[in-house]
mmCIF file of the protein (N, C-alpha, C, O) and its ligand, coordinates in Angstrom:
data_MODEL
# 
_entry.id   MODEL 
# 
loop_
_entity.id 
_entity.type 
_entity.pdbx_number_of_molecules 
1 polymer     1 
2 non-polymer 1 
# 
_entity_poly.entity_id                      1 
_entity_poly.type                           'polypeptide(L)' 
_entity_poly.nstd_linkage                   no 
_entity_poly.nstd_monomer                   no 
_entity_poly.pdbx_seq_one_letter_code       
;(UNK)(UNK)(UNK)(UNK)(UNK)(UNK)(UNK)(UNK)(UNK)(UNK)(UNK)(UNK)(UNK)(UNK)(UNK)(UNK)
(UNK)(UNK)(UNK)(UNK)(UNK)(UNK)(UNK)(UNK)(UNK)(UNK)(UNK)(UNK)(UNK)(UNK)(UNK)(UNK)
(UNK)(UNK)(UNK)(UNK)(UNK)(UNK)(UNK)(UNK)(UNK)(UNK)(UNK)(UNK)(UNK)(UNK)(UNK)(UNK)
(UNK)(UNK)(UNK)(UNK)
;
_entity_poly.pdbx_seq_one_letter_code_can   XXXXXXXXXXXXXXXXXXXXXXXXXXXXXXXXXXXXXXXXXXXXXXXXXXXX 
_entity_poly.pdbx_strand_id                 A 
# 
loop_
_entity_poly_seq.entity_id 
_entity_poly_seq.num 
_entity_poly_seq.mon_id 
_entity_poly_seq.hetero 
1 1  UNK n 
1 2  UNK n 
1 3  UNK n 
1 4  UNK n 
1 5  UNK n 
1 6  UNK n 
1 7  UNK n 
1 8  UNK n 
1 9  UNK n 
1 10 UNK n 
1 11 UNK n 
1 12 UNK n 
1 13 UNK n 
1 14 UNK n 
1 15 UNK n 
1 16 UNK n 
1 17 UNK n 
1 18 UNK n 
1 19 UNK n 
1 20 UNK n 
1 21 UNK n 
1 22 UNK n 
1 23 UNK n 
1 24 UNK n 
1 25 UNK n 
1 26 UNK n 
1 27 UNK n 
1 28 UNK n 
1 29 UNK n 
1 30 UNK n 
1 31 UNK n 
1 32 UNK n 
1 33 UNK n 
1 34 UNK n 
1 35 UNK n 
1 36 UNK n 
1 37 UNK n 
1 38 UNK n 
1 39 UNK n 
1 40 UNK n 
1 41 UNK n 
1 42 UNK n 
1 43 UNK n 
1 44 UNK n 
1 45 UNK n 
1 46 UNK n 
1 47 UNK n 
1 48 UNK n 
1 49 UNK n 
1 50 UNK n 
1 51 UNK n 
1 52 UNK n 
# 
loop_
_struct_asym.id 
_struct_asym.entity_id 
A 1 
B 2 
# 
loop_
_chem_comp.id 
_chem_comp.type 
_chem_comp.mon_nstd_flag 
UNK 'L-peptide linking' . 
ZN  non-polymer         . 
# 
_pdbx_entity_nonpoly.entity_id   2 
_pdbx_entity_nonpoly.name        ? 
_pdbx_entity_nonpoly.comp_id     ZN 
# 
_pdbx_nonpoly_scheme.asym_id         B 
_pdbx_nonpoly_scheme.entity_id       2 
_pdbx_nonpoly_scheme.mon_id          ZN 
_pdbx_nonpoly_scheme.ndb_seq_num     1 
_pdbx_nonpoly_scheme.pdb_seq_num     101 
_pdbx_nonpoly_scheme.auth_seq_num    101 
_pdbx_nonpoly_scheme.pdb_mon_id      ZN 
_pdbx_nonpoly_scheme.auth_mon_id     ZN 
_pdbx_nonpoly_scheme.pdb_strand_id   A 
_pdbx_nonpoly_scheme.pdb_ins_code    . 
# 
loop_
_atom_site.group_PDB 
_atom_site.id 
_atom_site.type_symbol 
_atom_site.label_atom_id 
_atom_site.label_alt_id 
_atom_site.label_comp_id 
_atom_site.label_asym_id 
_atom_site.label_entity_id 
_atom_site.label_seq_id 
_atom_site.pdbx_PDB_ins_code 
_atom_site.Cartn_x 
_atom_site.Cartn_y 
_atom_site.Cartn_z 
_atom_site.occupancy 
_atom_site.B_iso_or_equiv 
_atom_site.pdbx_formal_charge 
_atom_site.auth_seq_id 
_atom_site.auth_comp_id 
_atom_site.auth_asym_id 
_atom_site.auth_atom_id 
_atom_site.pdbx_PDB_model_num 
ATOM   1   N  N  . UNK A 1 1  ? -62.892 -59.750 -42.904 1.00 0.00 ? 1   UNK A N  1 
ATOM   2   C  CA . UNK A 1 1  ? -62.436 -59.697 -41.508 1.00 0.00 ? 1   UNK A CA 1 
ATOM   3   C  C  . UNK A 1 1  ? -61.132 -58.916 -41.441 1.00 0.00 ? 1   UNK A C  1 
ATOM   4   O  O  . UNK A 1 1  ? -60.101 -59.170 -42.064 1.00 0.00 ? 1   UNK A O  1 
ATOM   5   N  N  . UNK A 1 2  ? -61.414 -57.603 -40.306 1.00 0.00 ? 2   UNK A N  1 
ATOM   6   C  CA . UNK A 1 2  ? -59.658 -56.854 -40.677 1.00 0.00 ? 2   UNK A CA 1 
ATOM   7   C  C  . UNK A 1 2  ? -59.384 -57.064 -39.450 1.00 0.00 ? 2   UNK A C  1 
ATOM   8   O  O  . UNK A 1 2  ? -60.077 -56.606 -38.542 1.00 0.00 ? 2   UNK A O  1 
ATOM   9   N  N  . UNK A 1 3  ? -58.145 -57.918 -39.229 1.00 0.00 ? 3   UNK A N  1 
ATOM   10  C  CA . UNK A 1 3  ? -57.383 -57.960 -37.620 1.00 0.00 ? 3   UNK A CA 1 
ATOM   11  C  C  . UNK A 1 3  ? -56.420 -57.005 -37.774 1.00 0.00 ? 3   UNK A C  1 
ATOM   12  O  O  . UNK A 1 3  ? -55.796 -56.558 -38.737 1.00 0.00 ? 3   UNK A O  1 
ATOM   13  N  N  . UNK A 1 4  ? -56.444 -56.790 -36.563 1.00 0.00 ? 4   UNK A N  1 
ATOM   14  C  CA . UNK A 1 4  ? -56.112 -55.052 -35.504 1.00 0.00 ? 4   UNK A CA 1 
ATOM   15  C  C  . UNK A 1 4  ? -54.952 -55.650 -34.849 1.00 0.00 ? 4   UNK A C  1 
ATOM   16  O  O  . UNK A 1 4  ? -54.773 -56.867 -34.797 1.00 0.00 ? 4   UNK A O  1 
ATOM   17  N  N  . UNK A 1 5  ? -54.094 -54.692 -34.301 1.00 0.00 ? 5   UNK A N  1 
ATOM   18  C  CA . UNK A 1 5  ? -53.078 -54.879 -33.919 1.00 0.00 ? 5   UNK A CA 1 
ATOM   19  C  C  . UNK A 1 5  ? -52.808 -54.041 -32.774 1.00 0.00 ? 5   UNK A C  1 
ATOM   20  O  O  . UNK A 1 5  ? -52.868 -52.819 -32.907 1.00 0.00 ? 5   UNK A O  1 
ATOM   21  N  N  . UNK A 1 6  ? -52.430 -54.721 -31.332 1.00 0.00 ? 6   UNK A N  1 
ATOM   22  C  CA . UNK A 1 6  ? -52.428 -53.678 -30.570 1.00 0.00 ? 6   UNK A CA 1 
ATOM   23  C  C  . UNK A 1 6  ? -50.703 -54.150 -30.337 1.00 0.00 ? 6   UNK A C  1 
ATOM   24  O  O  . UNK A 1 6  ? -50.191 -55.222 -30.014 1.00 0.00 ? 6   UNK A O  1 
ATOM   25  N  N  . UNK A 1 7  ? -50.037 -52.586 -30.724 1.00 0.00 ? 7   UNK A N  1 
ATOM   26  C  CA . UNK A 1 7  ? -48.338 -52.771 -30.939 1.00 0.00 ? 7   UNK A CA 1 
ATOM   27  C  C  . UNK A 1 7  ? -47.778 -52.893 -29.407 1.00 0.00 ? 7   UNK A C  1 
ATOM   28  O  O  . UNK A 1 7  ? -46.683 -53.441 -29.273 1.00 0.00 ? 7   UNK A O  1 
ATOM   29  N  N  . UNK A 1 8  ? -48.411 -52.452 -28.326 1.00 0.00 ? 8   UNK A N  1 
ATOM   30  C  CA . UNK A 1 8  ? -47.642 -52.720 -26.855 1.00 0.00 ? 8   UNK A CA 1 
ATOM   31  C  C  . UNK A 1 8  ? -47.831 -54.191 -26.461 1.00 0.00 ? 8   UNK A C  1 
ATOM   32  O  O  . UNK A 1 8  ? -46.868 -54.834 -26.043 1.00 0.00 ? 8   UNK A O  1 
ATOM   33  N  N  . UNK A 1 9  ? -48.873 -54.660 -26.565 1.00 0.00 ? 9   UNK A N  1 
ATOM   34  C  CA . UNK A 1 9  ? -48.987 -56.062 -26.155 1.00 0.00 ? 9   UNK A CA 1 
ATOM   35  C  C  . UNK A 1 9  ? -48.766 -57.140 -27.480 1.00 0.00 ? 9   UNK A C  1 
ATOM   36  O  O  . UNK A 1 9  ? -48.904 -58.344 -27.265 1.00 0.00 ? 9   UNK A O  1 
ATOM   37  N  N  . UNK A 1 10 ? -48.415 -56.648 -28.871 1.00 0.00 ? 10  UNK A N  1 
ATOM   38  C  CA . UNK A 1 10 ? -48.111 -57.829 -29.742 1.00 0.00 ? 10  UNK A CA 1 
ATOM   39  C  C  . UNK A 1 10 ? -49.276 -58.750 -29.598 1.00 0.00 ? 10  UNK A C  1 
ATOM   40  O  O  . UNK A 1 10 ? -49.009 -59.943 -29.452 1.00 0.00 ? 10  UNK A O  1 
ATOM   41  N  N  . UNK A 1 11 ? -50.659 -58.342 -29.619 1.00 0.00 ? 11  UNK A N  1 
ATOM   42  C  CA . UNK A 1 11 ? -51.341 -59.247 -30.021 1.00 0.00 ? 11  UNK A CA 1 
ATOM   43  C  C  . UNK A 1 11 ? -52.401 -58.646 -30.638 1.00 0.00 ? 11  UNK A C  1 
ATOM   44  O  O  . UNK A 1 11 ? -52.545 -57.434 -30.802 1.00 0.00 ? 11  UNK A O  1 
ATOM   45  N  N  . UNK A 1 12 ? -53.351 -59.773 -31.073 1.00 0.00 ? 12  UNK A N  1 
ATOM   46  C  CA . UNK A 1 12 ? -54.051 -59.215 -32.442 1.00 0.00 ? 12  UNK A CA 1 
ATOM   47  C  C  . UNK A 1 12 ? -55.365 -59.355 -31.935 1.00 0.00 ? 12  UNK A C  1 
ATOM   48  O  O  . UNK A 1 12 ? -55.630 -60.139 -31.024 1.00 0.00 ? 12  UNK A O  1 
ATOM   49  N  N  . UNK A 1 13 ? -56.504 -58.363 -32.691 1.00 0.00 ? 13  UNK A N  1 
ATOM   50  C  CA . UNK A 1 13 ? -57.542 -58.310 -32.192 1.00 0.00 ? 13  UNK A CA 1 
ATOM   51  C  C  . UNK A 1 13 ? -58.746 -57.658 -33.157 1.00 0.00 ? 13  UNK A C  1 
ATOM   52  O  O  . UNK A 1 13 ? -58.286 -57.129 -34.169 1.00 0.00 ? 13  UNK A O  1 
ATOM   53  N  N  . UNK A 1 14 ? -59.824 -57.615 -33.065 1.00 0.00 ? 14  UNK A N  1 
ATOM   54  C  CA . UNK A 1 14 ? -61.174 -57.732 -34.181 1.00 0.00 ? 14  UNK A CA 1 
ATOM   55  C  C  . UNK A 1 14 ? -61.630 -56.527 -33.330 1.00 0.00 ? 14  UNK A C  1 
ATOM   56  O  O  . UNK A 1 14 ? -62.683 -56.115 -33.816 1.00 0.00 ? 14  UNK A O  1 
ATOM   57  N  N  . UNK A 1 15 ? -61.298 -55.861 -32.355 1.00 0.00 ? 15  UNK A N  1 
ATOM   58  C  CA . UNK A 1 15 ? -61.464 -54.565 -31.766 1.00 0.00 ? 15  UNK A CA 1 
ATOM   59  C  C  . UNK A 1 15 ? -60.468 -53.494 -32.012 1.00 0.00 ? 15  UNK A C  1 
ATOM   60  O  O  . UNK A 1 15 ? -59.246 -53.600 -32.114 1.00 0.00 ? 15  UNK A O  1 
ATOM   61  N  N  . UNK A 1 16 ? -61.486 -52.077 -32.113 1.00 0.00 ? 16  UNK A N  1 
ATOM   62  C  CA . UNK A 1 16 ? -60.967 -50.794 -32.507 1.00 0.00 ? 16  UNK A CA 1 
ATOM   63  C  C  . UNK A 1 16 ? -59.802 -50.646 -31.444 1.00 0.00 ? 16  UNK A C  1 
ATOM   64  O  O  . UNK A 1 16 ? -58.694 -50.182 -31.711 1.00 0.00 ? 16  UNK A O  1 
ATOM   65  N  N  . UNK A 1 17 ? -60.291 -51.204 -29.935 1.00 0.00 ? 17  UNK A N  1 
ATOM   66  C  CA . UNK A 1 17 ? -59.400 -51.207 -29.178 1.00 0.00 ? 17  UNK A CA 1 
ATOM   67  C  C  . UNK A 1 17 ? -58.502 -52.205 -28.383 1.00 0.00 ? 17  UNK A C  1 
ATOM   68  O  O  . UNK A 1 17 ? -58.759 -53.389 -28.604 1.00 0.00 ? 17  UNK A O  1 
ATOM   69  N  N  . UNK A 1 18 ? -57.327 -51.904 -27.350 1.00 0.00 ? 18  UNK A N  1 
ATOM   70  C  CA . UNK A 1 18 ? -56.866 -53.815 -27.343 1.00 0.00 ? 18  UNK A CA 1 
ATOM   71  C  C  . UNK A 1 18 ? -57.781 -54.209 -25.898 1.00 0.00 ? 18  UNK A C  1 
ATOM   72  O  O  . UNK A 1 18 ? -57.910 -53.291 -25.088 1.00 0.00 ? 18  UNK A O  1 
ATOM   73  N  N  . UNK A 1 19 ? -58.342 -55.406 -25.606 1.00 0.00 ? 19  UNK A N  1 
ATOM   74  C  CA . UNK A 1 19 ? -58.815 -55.855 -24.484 1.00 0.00 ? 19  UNK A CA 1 
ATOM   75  C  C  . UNK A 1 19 ? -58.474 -56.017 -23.446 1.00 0.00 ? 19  UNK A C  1 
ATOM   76  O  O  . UNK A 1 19 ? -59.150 -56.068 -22.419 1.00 0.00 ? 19  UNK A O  1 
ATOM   77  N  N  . UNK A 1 20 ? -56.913 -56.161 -23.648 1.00 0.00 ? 20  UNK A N  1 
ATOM   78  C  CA . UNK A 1 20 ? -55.487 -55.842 -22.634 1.00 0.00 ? 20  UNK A CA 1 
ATOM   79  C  C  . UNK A 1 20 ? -55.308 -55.191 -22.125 1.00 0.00 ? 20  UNK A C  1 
ATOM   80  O  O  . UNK A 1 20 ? -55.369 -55.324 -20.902 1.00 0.00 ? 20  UNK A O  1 
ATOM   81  N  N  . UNK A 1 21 ? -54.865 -53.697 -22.881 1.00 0.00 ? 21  UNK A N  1 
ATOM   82  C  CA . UNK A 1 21 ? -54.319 -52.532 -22.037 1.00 0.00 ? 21  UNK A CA 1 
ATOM   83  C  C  . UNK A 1 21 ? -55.119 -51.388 -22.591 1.00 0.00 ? 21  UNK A C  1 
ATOM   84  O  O  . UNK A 1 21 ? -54.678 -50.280 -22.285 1.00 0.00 ? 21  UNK A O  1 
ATOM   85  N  N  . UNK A 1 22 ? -56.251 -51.409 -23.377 1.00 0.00 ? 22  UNK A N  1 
ATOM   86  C  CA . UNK A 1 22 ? -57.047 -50.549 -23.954 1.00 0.00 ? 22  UNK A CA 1 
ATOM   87  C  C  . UNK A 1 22 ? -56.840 -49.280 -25.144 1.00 0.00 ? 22  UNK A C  1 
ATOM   88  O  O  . UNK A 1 22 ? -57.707 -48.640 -25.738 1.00 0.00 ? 22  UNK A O  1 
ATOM   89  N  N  . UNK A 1 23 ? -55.241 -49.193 -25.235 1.00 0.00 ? 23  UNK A N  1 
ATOM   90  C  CA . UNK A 1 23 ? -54.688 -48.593 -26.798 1.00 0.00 ? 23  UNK A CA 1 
ATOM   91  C  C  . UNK A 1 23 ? -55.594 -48.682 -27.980 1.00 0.00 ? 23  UNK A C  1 
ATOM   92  O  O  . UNK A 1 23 ? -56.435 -49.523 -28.297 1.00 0.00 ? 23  UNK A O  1 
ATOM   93  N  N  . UNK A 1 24 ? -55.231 -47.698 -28.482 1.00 0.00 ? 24  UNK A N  1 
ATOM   94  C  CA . UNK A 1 24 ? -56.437 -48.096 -30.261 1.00 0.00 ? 24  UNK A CA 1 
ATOM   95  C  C  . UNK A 1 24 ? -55.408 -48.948 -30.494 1.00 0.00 ? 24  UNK A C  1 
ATOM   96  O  O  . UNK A 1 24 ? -54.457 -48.765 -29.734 1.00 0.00 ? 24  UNK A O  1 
ATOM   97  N  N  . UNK A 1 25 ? -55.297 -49.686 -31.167 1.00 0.00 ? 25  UNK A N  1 
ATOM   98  C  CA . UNK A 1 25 ? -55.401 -50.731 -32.372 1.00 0.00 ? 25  UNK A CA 1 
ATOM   99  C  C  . UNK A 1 25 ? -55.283 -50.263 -33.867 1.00 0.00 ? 25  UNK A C  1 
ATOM   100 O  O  . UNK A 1 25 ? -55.955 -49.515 -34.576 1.00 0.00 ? 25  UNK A O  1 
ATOM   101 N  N  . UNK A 1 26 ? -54.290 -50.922 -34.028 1.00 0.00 ? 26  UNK A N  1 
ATOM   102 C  CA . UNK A 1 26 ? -54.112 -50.779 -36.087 1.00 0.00 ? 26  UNK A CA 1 
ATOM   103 C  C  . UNK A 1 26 ? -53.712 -51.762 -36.497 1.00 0.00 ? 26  UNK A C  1 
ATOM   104 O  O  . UNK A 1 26 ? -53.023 -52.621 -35.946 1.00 0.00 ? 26  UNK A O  1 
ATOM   105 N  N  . UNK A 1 27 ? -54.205 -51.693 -37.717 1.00 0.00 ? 27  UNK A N  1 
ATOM   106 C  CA . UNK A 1 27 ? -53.804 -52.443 -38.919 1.00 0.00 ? 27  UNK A CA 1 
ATOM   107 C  C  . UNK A 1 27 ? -52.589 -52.824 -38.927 1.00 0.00 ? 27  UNK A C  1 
ATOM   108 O  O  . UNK A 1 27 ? -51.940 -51.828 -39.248 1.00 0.00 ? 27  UNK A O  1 
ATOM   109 N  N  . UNK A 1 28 ? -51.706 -53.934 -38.715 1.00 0.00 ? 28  UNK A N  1 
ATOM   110 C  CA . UNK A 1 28 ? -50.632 -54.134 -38.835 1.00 0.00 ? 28  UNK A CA 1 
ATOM   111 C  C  . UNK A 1 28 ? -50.630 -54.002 -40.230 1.00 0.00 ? 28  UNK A C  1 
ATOM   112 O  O  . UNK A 1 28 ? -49.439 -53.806 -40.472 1.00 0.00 ? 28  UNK A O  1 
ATOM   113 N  N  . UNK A 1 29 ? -51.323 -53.986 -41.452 1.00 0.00 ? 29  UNK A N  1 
ATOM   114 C  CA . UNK A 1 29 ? -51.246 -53.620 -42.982 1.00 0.00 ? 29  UNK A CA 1 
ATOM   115 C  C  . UNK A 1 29 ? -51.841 -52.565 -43.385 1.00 0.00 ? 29  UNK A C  1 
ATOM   116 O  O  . UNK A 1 29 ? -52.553 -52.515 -44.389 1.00 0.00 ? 29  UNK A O  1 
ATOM   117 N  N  . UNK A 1 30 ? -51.576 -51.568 -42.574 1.00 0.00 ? 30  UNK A N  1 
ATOM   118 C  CA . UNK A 1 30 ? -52.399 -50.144 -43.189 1.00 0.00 ? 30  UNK A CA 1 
ATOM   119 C  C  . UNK A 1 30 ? -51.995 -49.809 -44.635 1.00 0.00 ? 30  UNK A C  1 
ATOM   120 O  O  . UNK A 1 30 ? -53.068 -49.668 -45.223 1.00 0.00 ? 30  UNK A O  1 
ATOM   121 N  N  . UNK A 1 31 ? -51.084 -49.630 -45.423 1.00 0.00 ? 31  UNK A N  1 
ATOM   122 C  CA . UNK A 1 31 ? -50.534 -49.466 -46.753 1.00 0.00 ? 31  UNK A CA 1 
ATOM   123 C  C  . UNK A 1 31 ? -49.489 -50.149 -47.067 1.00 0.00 ? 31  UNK A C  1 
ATOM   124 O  O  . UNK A 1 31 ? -48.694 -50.684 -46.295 1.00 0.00 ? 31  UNK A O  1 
ATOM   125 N  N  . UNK A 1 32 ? -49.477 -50.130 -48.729 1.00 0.00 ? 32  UNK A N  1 
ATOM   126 C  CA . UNK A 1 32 ? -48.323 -50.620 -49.486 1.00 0.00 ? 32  UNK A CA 1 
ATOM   127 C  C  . UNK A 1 32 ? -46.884 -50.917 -49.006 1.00 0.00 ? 32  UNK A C  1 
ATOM   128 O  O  . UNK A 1 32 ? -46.107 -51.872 -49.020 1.00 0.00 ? 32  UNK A O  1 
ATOM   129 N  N  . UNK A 1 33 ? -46.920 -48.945 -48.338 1.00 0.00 ? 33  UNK A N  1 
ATOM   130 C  CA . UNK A 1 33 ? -45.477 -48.723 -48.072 1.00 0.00 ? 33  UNK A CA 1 
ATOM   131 C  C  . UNK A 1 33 ? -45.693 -48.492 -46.976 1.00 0.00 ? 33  UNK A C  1 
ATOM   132 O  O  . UNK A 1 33 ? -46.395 -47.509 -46.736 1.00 0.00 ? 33  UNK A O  1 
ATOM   133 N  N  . UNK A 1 34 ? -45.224 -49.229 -45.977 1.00 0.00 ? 34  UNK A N  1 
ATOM   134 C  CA . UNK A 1 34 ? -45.365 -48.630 -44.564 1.00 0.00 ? 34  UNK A CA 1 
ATOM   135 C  C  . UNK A 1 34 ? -44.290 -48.522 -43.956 1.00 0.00 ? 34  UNK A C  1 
ATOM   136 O  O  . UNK A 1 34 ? -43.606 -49.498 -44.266 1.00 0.00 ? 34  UNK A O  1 
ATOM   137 N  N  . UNK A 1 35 ? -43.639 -47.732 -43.105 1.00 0.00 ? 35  UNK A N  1 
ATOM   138 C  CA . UNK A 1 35 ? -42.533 -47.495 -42.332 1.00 0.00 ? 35  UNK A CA 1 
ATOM   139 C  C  . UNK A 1 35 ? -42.437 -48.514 -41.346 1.00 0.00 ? 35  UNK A C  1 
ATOM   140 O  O  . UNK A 1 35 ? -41.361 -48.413 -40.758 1.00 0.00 ? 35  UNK A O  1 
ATOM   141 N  N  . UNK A 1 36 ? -43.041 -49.332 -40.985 1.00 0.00 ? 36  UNK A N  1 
ATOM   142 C  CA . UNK A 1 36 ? -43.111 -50.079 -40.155 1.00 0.00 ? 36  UNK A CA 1 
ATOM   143 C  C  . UNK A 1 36 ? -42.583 -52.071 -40.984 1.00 0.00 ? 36  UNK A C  1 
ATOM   144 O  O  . UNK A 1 36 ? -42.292 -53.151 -40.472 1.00 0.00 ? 36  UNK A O  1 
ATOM   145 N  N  . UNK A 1 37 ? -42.735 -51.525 -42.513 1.00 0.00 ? 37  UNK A N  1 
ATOM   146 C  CA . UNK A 1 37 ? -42.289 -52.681 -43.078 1.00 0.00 ? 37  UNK A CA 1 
ATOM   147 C  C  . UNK A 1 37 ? -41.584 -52.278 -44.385 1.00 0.00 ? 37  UNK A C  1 
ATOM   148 O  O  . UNK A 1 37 ? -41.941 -52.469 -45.548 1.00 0.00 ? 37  UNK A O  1 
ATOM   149 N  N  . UNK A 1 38 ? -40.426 -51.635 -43.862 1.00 0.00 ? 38  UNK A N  1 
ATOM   150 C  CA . UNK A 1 38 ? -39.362 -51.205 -45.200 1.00 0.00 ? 38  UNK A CA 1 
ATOM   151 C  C  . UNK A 1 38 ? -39.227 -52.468 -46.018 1.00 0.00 ? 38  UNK A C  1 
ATOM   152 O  O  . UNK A 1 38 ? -39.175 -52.333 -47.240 1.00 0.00 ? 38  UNK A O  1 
ATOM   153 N  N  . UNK A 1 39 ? -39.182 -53.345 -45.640 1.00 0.00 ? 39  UNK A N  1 
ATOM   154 C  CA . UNK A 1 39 ? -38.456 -54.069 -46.510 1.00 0.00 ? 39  UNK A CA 1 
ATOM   155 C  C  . UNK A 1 39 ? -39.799 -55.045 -47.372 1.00 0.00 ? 39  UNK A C  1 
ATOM   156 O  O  . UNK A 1 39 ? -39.516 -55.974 -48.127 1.00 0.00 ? 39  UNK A O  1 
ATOM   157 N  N  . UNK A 1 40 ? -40.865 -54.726 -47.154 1.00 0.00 ? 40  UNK A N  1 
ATOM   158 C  CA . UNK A 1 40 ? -41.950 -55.417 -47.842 1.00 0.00 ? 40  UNK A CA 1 
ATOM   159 C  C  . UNK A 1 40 ? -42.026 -55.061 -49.459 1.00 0.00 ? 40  UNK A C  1 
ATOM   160 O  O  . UNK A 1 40 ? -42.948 -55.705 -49.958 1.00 0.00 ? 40  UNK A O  1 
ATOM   161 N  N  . UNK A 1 41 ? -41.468 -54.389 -50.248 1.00 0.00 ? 41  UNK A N  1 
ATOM   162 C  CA . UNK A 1 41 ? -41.539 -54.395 -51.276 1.00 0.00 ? 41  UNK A CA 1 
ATOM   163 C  C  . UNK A 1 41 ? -39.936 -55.358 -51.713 1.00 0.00 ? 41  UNK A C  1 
ATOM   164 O  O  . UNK A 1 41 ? -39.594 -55.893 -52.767 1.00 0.00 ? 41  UNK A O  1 
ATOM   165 N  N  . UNK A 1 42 ? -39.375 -55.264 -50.613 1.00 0.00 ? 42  UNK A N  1 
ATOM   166 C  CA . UNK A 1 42 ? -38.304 -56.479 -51.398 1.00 0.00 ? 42  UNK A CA 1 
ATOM   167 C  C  . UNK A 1 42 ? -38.450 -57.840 -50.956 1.00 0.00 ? 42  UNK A C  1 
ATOM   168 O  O  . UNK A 1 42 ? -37.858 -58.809 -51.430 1.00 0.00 ? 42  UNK A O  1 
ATOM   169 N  N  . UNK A 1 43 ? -39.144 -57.842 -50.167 1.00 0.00 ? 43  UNK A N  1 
ATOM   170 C  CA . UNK A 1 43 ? -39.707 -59.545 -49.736 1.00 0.00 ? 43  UNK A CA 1 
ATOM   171 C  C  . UNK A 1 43 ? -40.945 -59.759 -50.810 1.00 0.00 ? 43  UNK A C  1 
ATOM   172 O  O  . UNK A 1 43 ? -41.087 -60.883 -51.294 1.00 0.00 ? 43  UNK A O  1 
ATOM   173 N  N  . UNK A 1 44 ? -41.863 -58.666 -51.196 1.00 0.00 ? 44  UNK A N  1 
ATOM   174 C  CA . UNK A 1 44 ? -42.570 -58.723 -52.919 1.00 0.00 ? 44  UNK A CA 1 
ATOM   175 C  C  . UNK A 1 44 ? -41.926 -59.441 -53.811 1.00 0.00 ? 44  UNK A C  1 
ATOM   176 O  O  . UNK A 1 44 ? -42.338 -60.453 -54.379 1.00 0.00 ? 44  UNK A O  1 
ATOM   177 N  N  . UNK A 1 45 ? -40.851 -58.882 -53.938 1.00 0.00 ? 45  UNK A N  1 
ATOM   178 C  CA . UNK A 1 45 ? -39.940 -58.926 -55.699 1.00 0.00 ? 45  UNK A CA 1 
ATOM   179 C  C  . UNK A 1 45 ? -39.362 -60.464 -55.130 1.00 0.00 ? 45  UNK A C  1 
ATOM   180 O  O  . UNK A 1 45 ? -39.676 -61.428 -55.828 1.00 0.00 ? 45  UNK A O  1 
ATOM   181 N  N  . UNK A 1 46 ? -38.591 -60.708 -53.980 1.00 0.00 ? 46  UNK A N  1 
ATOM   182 C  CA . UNK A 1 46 ? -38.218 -62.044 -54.089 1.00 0.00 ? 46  UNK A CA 1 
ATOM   183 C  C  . UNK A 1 46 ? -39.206 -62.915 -54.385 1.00 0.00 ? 46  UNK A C  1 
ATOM   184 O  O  . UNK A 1 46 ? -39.045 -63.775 -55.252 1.00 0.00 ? 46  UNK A O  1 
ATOM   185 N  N  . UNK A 1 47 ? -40.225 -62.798 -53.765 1.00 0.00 ? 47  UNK A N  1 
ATOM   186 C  CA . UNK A 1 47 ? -41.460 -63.943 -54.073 1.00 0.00 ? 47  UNK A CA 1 
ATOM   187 C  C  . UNK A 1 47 ? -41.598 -63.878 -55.234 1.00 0.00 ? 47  UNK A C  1 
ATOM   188 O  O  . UNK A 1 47 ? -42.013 -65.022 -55.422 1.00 0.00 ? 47  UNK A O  1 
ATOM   189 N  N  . UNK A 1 48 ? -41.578 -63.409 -56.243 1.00 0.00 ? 48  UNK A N  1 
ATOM   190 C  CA . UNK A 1 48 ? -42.083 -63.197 -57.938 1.00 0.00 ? 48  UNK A CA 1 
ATOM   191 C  C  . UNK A 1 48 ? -40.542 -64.245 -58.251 1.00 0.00 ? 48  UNK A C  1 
ATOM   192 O  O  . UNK A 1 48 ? -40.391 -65.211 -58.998 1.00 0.00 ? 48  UNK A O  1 
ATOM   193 N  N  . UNK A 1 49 ? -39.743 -63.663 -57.478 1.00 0.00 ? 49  UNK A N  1 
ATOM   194 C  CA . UNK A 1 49 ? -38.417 -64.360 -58.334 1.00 0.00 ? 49  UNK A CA 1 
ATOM   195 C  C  . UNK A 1 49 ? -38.798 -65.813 -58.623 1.00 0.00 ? 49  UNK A C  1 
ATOM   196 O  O  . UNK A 1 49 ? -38.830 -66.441 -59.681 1.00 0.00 ? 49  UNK A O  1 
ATOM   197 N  N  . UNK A 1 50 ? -39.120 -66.206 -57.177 1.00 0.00 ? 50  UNK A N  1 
ATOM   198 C  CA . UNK A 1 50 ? -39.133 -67.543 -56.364 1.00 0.00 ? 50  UNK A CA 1 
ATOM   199 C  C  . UNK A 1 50 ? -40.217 -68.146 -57.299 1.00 0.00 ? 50  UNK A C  1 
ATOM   200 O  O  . UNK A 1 50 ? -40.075 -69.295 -57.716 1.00 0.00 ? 50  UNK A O  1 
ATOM   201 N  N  . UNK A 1 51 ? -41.496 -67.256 -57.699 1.00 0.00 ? 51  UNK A N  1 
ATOM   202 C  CA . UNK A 1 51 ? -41.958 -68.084 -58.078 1.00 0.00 ? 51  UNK A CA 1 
ATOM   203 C  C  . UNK A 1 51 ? -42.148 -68.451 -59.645 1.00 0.00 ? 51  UNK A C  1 
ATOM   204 O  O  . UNK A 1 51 ? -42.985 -69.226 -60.108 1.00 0.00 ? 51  UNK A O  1 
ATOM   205 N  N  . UNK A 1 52 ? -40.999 -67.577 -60.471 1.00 0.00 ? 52  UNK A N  1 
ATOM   206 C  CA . UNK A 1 52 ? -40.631 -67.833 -61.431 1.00 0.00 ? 52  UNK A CA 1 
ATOM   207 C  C  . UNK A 1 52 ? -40.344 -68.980 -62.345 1.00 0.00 ? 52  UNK A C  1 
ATOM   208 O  O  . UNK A 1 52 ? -39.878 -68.776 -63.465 1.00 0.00 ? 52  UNK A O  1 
HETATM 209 ZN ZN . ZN  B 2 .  ? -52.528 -53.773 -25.723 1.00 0.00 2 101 ZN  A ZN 1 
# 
């Protein structure tokens, strides 16, 4: 199951498009590194710390 993300209305959805305001829709997790989540490779490494 991949939930979609429509970024003007902040809500999530199982459609290419939003049901709301009709925008495509993305992946709030399209890749590793995404510009949209700089800091996800250091919220990674803390969790490894944490769970050390
Ligand atoms: Zn929308």
């Amino acid at each position: 199951m991949m939930l979609k993300r429509c970024k003007a209305c902040n809500i999530y959805t199982l459609k290419e498009q939003c049901p709301s305001c009709g925008r495509p829709t993305s992946n709030p997790r399209p890749a590793r590194f995404s510009p949209e989540d700089p800091y996800g490779a250091y919220r990674r490494k803390l969790k490894l710390e944490v769970q050390r």
